[in-house]
C-alpha positions in Angstrom: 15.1 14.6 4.7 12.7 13.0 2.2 8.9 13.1 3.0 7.2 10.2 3.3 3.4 10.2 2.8 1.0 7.6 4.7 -2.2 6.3 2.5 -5.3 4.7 3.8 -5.9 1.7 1.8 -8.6 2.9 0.2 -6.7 5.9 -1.1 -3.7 4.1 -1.6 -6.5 1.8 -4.2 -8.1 4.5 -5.7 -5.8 7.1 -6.1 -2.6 5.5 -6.8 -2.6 1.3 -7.5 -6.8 2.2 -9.5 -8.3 -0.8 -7.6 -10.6 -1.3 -5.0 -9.2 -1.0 -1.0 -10.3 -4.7 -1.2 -7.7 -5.4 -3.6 -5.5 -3.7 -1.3 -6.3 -5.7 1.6 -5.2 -8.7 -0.1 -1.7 -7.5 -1.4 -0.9 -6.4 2.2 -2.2 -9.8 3.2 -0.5 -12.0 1.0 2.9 -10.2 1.4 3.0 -8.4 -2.2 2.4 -4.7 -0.3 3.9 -3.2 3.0 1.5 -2.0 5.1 2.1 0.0 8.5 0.0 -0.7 11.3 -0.3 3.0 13.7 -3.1 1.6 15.7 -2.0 1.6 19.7 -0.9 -0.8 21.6 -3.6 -3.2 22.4 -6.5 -1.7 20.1 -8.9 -4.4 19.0 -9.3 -2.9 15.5 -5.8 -2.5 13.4 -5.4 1.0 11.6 -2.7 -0.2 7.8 -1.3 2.7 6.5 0.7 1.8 3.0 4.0 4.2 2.7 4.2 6.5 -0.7 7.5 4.6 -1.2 6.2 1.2 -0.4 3.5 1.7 -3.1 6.7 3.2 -6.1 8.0 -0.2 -5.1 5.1 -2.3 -6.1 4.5 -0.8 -9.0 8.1 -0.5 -10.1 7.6 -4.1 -9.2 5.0 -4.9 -10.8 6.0 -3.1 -14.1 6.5 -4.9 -17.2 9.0 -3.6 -20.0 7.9 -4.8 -23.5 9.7 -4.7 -26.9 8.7 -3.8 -29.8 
């Protein structure tokens, strides 16, 4: 079974994508990013979470292949 790590948006910003957890907010918002939500039921406040293989597929996405 494969391990699947959980980052905060800021982390998933600094750490992986190098952008702010801004910049984050608005992938997740427009659609470009997953983002998991593990607040409870009912909480006012949501608590995103972005997958470890969520993030390899936006930036496998997001990739560009040039020729030389």
């Amino acid at each position: 079974m494969t391990t699947i790590r959980l980052y905060t948006p800021k982390a998933a910003g600094t750490d992986v994508l190098g952008c702010s957890e801004n910049s984050v907010y608005r992938l997740v918002a427009d659609g470009v990013l997953r983002a998991v939500d593990i607040s409870r039921p009912g909480s006012r406040r949501s608590k995103l979470r972005i997958r470890s293989d969520d993030l390899l597929a936006y930036i496998e996405q997001q990739t560009r292949v040039t020729r030389s």
